[in-house]
Structures are given as C-alpha cells and as structure tokens.
mmCIF file as gemmi writes it, N, C-alpha and C atoms, coordinates in Angstrom:
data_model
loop_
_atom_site.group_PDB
_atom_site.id
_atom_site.type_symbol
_atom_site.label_atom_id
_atom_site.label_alt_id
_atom_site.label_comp_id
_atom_site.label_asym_id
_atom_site.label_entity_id
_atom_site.label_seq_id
_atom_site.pdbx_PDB_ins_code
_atom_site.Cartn_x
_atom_site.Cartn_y
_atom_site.Cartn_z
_atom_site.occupancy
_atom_site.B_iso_or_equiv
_atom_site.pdbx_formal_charge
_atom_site.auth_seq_id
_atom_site.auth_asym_id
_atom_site.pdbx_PDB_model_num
ATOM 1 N N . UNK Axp A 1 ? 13.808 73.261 52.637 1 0 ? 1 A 1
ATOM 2 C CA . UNK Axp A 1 ? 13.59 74.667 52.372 1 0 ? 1 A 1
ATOM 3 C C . UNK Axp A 1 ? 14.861 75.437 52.664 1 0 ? 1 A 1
ATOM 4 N N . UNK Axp A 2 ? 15.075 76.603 52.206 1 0 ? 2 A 1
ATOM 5 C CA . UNK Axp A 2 ? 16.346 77.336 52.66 1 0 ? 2 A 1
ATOM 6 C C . UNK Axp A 2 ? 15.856 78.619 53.204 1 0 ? 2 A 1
ATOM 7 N N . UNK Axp A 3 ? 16.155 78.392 54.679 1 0 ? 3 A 1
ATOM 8 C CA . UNK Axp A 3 ? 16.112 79.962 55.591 1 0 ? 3 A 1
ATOM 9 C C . UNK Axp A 3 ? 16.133 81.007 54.854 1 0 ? 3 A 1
ATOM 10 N N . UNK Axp A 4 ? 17.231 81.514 53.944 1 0 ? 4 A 1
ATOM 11 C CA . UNK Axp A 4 ? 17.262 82.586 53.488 1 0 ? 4 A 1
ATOM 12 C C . UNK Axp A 4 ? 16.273 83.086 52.287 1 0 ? 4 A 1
ATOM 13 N N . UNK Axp A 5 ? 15.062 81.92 51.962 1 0 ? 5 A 1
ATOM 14 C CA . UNK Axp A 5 ? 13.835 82.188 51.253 1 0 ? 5 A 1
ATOM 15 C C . UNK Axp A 5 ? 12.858 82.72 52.651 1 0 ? 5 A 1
ATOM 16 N N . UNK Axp A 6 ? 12.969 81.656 53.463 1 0 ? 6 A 1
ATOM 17 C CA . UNK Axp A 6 ? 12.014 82.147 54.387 1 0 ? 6 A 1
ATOM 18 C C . UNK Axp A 6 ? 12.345 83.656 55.192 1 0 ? 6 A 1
ATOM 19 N N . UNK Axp A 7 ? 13.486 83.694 55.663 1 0 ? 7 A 1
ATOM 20 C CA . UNK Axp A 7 ? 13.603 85.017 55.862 1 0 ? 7 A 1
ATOM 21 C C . UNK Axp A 7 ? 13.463 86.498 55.069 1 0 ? 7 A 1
ATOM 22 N N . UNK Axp A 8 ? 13.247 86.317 53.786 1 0 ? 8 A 1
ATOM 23 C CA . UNK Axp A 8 ? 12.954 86.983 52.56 1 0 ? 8 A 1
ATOM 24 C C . UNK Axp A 8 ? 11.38 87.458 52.661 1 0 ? 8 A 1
ATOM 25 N N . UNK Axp A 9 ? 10.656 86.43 53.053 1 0 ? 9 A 1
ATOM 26 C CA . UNK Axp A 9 ? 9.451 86.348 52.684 1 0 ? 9 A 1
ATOM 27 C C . UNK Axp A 9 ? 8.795 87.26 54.477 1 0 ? 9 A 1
ATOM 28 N N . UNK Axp A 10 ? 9.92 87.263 54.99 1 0 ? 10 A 1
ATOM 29 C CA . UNK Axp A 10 ? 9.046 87.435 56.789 1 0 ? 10 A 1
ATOM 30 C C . UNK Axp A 10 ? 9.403 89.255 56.217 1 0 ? 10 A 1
ATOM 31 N N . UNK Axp A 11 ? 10.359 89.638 55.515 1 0 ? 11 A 1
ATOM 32 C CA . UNK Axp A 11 ? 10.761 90.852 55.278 1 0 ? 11 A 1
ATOM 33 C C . UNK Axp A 11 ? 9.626 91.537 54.356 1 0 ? 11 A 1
ATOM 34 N N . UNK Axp A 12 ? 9.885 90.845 52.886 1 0 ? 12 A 1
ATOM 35 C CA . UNK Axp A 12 ? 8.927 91.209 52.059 1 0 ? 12 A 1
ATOM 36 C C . UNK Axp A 12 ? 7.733 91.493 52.206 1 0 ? 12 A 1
ATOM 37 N N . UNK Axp A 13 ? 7.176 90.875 53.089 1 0 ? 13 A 1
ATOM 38 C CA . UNK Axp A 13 ? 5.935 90.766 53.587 1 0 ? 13 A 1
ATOM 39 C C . UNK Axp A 13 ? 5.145 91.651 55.141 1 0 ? 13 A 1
ATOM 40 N N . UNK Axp A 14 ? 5.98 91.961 55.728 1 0 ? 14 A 1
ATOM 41 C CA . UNK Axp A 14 ? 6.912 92.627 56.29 1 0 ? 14 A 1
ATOM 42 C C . UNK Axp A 14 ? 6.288 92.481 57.51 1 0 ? 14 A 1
ATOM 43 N N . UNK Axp A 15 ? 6.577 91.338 58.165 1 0 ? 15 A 1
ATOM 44 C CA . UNK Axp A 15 ? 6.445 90.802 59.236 1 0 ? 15 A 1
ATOM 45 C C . UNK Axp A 15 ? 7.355 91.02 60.257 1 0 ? 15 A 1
ATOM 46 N N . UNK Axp A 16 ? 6.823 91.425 62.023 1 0 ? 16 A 1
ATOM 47 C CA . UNK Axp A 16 ? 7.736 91.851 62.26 1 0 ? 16 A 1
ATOM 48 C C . UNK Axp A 16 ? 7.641 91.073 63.418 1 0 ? 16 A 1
ATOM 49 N N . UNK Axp A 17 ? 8.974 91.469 64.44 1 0 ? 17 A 1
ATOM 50 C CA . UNK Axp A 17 ? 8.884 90.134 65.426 1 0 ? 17 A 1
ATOM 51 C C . UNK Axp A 17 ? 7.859 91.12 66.792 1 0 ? 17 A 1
ATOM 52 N N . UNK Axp A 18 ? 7.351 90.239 67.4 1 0 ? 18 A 1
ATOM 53 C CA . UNK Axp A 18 ? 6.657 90.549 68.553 1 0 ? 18 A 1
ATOM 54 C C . UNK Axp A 18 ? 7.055 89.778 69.538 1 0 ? 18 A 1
ATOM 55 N N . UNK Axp A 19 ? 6.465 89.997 70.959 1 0 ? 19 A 1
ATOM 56 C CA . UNK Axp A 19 ? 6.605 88.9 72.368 1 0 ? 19 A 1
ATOM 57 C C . UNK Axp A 19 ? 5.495 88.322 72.305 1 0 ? 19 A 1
ATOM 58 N N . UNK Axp A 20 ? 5.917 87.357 73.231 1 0 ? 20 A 1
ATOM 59 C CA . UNK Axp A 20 ? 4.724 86.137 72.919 1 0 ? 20 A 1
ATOM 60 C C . UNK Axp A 20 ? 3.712 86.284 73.711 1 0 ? 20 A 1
ATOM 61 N N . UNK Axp A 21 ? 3.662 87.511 74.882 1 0 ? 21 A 1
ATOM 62 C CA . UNK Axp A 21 ? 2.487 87.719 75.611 1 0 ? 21 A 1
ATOM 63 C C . UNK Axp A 21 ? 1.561 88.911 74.756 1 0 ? 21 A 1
ATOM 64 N N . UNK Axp A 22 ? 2.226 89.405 73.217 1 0 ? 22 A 1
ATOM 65 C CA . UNK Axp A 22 ? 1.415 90.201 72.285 1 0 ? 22 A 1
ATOM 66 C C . UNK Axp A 22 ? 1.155 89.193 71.656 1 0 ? 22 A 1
ATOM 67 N N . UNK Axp A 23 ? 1.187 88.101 71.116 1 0 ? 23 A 1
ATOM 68 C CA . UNK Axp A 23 ? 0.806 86.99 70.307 1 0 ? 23 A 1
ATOM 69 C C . UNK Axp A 23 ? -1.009 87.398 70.065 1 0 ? 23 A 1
ATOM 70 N N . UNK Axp A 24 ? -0.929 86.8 68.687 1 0 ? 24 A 1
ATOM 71 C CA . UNK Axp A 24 ? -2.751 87.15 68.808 1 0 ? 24 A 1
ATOM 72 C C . UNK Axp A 24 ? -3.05 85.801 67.778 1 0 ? 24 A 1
ATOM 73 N N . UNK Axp A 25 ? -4.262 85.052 67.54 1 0 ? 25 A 1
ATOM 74 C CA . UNK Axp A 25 ? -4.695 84.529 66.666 1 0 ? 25 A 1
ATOM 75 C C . UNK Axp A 25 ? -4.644 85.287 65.49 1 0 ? 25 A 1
ATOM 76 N N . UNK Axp A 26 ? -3.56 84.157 64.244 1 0 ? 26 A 1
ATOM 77 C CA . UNK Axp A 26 ? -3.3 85.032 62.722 1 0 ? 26 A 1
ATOM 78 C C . UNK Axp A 26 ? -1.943 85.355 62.681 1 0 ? 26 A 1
ATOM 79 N N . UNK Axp A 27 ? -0.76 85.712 64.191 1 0 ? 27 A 1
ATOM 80 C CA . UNK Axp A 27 ? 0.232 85.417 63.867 1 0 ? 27 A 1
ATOM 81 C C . UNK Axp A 27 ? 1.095 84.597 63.64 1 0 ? 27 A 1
ATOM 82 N N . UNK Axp A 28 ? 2.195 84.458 63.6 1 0 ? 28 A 1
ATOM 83 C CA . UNK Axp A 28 ? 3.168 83.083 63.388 1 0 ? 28 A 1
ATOM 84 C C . UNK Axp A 28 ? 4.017 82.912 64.556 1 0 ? 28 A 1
ATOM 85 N N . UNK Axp A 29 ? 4.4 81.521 64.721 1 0 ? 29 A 1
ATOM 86 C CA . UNK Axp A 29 ? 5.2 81.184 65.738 1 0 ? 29 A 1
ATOM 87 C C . UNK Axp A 29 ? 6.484 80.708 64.385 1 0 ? 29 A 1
ATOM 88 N N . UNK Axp A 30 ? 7.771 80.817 65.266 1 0 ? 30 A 1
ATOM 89 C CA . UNK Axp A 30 ? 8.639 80.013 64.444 1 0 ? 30 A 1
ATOM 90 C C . UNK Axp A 30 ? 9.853 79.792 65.075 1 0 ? 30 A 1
ATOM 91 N N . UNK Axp A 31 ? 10.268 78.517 65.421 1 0 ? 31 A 1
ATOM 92 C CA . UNK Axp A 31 ? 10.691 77.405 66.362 1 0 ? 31 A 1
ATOM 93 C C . UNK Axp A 31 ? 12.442 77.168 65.283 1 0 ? 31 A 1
ATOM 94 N N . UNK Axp A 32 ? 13.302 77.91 66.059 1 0 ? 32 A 1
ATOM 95 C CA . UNK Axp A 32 ? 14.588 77.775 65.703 1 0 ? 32 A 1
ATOM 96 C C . UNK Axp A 32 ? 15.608 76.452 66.063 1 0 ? 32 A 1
ATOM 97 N N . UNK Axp A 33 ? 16.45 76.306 65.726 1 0 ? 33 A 1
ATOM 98 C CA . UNK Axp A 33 ? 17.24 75.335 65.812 1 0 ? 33 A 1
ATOM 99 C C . UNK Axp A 33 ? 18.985 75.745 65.636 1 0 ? 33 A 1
ATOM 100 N N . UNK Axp A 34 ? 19.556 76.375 66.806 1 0 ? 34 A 1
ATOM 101 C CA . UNK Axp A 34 ? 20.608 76.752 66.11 1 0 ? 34 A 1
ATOM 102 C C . UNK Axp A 34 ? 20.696 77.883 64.897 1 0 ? 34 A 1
ATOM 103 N N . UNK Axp A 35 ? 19.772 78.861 64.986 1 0 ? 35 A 1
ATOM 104 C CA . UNK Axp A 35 ? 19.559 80.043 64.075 1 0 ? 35 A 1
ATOM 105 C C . UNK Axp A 35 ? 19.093 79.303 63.357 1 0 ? 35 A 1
ATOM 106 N N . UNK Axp A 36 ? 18.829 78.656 62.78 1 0 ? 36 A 1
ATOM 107 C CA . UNK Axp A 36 ? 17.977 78.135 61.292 1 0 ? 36 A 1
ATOM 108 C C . UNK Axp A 36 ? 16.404 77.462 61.859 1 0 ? 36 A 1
ATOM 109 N N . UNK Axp A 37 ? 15.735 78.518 60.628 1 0 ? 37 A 1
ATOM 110 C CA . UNK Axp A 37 ? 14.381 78.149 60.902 1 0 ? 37 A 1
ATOM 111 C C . UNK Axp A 37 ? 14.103 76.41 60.915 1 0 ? 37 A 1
ATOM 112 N N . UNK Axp A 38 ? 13.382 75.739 62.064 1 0 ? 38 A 1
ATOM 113 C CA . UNK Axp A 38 ? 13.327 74.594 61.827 1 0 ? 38 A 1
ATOM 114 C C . UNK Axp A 38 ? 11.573 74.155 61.531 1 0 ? 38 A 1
ATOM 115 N N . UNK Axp A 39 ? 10.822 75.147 61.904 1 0 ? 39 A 1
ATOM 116 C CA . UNK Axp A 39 ? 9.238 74.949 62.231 1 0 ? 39 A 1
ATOM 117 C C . UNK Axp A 39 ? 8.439 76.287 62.37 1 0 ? 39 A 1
ATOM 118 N N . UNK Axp A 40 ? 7.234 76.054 61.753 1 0 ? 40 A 1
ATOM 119 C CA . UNK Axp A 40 ? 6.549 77.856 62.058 1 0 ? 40 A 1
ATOM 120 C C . UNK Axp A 40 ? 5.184 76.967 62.35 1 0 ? 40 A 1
ATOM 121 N N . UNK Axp A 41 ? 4.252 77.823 62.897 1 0 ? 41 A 1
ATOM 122 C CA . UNK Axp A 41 ? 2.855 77.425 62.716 1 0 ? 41 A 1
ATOM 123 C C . UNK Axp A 41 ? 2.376 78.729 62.264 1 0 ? 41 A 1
ATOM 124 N N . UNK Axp A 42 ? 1.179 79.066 63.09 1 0 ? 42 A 1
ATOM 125 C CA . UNK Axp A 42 ? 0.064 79.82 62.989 1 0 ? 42 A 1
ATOM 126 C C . UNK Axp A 42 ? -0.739 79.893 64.218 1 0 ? 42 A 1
ATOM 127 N N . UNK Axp A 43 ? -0.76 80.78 64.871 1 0 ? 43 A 1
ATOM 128 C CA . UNK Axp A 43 ? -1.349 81.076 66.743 1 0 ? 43 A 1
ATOM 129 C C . UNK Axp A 43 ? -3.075 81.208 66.169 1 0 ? 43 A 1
ATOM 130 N N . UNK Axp A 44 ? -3.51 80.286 67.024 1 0 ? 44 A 1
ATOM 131 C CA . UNK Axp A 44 ? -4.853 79.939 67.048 1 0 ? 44 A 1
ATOM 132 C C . UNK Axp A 44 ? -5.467 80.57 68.256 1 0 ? 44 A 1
ATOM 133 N N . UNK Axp A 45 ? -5.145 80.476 69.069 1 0 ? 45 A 1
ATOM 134 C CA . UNK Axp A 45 ? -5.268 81.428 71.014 1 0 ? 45 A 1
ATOM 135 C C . UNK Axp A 45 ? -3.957 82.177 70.6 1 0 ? 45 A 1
ATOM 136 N N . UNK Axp A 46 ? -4.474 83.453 71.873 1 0 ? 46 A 1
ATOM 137 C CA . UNK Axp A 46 ? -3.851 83.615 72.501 1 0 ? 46 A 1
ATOM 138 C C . UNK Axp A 46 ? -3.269 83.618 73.602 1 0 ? 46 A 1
ATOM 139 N N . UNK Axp A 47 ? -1.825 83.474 74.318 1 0 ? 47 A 1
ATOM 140 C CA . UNK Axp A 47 ? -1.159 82.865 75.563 1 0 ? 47 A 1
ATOM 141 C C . UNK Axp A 47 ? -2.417 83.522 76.811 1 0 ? 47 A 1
ATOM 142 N N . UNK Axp A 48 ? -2.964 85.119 76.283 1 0 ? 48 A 1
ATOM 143 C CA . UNK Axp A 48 ? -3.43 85.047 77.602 1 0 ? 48 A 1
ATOM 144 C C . UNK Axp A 48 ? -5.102 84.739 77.494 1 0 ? 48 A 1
ATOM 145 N N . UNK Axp A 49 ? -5.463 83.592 76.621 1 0 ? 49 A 1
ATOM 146 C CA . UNK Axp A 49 ? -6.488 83.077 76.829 1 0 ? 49 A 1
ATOM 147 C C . UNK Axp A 49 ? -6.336 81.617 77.894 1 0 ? 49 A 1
ATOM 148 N N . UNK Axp A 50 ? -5.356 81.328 78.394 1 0 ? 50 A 1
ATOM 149 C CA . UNK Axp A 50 ? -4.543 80.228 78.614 1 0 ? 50 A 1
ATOM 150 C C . UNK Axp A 50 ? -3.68 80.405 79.808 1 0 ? 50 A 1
ATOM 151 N N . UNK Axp A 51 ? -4.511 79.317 80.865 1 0 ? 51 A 1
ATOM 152 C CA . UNK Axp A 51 ? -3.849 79.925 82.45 1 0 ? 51 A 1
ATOM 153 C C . UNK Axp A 51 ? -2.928 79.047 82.418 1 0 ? 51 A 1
ATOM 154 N N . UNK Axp A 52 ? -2.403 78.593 81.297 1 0 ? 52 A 1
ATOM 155 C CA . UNK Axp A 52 ? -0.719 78.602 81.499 1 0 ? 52 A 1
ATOM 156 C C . UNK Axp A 52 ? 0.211 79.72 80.561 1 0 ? 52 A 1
ATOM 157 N N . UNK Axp A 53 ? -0.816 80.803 79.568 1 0 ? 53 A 1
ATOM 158 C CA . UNK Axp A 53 ? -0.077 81.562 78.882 1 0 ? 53 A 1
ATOM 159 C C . UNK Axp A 53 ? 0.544 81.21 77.896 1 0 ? 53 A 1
ATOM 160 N N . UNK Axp A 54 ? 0.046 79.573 77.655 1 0 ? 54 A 1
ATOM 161 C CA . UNK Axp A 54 ? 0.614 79.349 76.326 1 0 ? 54 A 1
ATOM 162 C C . UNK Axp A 54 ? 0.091 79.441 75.139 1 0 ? 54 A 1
ATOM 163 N N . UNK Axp A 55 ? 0.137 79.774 74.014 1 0 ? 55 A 1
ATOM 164 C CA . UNK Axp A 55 ? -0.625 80.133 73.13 1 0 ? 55 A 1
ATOM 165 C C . UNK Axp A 55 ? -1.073 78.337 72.129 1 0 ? 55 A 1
ATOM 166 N N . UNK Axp A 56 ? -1.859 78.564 71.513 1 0 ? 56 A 1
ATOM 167 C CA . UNK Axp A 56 ? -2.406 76.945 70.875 1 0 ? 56 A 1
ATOM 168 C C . UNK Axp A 56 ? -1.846 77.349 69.167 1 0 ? 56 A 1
ATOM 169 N N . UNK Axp A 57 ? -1.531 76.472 68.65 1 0 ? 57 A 1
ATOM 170 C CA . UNK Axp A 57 ? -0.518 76.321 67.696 1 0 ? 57 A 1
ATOM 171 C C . UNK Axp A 57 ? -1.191 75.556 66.344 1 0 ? 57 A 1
ATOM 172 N N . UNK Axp A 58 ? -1.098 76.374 65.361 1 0 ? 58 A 1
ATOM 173 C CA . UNK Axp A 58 ? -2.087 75.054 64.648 1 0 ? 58 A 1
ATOM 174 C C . UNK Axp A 58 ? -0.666 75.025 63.454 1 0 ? 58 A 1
ATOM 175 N N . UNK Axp A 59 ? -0.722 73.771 63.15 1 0 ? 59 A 1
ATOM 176 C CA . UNK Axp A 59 ? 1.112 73.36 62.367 1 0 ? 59 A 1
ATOM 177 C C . UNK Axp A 59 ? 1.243 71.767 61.499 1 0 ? 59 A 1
ATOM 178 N N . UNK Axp A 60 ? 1.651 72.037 60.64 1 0 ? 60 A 1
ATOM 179 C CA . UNK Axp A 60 ? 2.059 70.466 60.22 1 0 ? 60 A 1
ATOM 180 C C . UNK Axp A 60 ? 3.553 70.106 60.501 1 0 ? 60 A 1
ATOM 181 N N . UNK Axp A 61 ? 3.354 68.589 61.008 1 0 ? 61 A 1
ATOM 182 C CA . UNK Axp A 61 ? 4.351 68.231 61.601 1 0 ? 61 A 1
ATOM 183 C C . UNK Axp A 61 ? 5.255 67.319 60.596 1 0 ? 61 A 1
ATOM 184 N N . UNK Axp A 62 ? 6.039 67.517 59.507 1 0 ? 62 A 1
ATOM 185 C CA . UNK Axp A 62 ? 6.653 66.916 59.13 1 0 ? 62 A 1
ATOM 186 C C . UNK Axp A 62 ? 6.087 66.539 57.84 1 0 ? 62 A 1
ATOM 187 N N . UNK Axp A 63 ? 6.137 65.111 57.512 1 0 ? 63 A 1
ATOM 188 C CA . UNK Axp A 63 ? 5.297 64.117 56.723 1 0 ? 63 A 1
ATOM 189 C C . UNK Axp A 63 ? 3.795 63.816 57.202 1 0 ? 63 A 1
ATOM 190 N N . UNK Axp A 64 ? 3.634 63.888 58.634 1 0 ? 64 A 1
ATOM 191 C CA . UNK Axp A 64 ? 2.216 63.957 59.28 1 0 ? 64 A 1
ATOM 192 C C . UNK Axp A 64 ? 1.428 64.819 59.222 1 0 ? 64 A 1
ATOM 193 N N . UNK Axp A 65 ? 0.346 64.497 60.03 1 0 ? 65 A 1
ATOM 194 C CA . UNK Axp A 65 ? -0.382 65.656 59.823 1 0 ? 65 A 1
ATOM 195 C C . UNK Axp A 65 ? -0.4 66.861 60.502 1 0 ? 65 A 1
ATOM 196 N N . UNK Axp A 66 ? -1.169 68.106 59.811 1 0 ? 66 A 1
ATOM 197 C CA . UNK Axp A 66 ? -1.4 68.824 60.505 1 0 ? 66 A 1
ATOM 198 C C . UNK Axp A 66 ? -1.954 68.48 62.111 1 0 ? 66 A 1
ATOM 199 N N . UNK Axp A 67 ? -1.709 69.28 63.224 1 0 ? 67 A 1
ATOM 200 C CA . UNK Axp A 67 ? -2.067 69.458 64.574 1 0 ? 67 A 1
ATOM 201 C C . UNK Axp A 67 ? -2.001 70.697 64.97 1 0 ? 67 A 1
ATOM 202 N N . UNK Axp A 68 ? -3.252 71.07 66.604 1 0 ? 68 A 1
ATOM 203 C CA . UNK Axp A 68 ? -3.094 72.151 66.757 1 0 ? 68 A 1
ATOM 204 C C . UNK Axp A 68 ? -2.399 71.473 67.932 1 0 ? 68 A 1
ATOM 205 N N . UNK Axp A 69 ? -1.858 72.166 68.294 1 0 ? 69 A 1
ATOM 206 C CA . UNK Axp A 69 ? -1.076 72.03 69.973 1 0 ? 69 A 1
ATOM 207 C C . UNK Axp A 69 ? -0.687 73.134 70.741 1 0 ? 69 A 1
ATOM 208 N N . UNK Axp A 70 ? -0.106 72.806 71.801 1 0 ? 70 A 1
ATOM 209 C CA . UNK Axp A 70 ? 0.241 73.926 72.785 1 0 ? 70 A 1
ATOM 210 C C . UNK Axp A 70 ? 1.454 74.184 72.121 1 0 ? 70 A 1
ATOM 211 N N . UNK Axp A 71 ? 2.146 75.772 71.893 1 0 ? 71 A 1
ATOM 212 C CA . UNK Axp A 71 ? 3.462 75.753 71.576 1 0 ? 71 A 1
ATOM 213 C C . UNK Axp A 71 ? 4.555 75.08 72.037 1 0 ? 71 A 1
ATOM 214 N N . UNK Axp A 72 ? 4.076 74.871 73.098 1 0 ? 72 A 1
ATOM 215 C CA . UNK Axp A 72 ? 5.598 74.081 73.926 1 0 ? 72 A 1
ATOM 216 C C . UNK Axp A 72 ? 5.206 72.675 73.887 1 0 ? 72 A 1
ATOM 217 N N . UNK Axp A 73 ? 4.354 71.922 72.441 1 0 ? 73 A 1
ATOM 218 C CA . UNK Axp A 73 ? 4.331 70.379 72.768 1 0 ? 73 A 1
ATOM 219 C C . UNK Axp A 73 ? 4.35 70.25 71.287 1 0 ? 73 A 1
ATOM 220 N N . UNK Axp A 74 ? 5.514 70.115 71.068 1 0 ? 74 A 1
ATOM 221 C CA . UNK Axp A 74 ? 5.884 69.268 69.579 1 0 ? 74 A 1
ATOM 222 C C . UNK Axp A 74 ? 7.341 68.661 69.573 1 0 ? 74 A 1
ATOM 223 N N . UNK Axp A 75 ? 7.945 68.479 68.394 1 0 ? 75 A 1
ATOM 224 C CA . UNK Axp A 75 ? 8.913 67.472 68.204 1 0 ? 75 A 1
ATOM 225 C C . UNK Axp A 75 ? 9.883 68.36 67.632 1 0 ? 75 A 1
ATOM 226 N N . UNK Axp A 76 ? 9.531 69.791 67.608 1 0 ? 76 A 1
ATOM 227 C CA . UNK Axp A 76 ? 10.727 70.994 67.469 1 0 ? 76 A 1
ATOM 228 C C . UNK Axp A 76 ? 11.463 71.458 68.676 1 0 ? 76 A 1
ATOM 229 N N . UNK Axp A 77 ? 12.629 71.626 68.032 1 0 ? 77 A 1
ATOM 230 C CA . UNK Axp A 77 ? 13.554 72.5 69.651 1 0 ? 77 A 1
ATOM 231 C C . UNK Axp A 77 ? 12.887 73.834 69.962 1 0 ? 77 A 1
ATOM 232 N N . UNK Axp A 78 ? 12.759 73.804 71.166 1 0 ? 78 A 1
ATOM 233 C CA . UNK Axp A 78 ? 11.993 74.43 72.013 1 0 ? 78 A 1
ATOM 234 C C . UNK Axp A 78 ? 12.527 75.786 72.594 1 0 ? 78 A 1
ATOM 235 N N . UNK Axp A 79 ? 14.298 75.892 71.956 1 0 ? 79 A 1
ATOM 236 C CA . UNK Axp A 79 ? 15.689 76.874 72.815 1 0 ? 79 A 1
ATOM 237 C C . UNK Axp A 79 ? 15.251 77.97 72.292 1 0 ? 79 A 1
ATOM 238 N N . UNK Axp A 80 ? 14.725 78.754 70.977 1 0 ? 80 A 1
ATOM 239 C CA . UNK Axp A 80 ? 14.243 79.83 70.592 1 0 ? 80 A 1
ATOM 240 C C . UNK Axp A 80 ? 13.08 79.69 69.304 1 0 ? 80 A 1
ATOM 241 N N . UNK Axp A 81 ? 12.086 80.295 70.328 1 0 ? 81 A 1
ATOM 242 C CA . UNK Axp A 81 ? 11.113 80.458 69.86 1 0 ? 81 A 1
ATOM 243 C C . UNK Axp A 81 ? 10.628 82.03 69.349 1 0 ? 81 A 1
ATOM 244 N N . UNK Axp A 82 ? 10.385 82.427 68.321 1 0 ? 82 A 1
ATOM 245 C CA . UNK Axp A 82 ? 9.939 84.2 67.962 1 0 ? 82 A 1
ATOM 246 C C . UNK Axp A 82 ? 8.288 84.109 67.707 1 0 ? 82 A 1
ATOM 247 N N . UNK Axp A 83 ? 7.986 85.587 67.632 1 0 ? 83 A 1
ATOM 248 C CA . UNK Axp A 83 ? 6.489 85.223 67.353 1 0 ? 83 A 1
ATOM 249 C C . UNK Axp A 83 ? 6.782 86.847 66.294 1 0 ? 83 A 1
ATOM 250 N N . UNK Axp A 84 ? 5.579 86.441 65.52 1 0 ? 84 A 1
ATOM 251 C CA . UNK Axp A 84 ? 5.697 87.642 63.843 1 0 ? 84 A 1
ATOM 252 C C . UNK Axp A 84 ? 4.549 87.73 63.848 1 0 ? 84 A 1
ATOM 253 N N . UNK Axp A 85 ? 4.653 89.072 63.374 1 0 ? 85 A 1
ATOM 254 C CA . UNK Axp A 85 ? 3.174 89.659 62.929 1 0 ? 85 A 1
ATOM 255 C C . UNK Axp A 85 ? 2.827 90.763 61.741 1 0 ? 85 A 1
ATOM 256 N N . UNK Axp A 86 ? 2.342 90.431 60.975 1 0 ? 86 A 1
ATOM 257 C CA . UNK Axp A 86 ? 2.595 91.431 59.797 1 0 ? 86 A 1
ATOM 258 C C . UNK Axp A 86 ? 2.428 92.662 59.778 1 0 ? 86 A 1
ATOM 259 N N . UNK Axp A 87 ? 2.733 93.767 59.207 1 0 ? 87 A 1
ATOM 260 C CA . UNK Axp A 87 ? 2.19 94.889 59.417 1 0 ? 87 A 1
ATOM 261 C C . UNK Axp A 87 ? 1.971 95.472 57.796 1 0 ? 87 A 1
ATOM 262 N N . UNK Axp A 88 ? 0.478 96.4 57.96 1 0 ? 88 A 1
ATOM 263 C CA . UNK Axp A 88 ? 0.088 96.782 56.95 1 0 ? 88 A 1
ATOM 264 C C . UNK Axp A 88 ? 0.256 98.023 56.94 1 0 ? 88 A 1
C-alpha cells in the first residue's frame, strides 16, 4: 500500500488524531514504523474498560488471520502508536 493513499483517506474522511485514554470502540489504531504507516486496526474496548488501560484491537495480521488483541500484542512496532477518530 502507499502511505500517502492512506493518509489521503484519514484526511478526506476526516479523521482526526485523538489520545488513547479518549479511544472509544469504532475508532482506529495505527501502528507506525519509522513514520510510515505499518498496521491499523479498529478499537473494540476501550483502554478504560481495561485495568491495564489497554484498549482490545480487532486487525488482520498480514497473510493471516484476522485477531482481536491487546494493542500492545502483535508483530507491529510498538515506537508510535496514534489513535483517529472521525468527525462528522
């Protein structure tokens, strides 16, 4: 994919960034790598349903399958993480 579609589409659409203790079920997570988008999901919890505050992640991993997981347990770099939320 090329970042600069996906970043098009977070604009167009007009998604904006939030903190991850506003996170809600319906927004997006999206898991950087060196500035380039490497991974997004979709927040299923929210962090403060979760007495560790982490929010639950529902995502396909690659060629595999979809999984929900904790944000902080996948096979993406973990160094910057944003959270988006659309606005109408």
């Amino acid at each position: 994919f090329d970042n600069s579609s996906i970043r098009q589409i977070l604009e167009d659409d007009k998604y904006h960034e939030i903190q991850k203790e506003d996170a809600l079920p319906g927004d997006i997570v999206i898991y950087f790598n060196e500035g380039d988008i490497e991974h997004s999901g979709i927040i299923i919890t929210a962090p403060s349903e979760s007495p560790l505050k982490i929010p639950l992640v529902y995502s396909k991993w690659g060629k595999y399958s979809e999984v929900i997981h904790l944000q902080n347990y996948c096979p993406y770099h973990q160094s910057e993480i944003k959270y988006y939320r659309v606005v109408r």
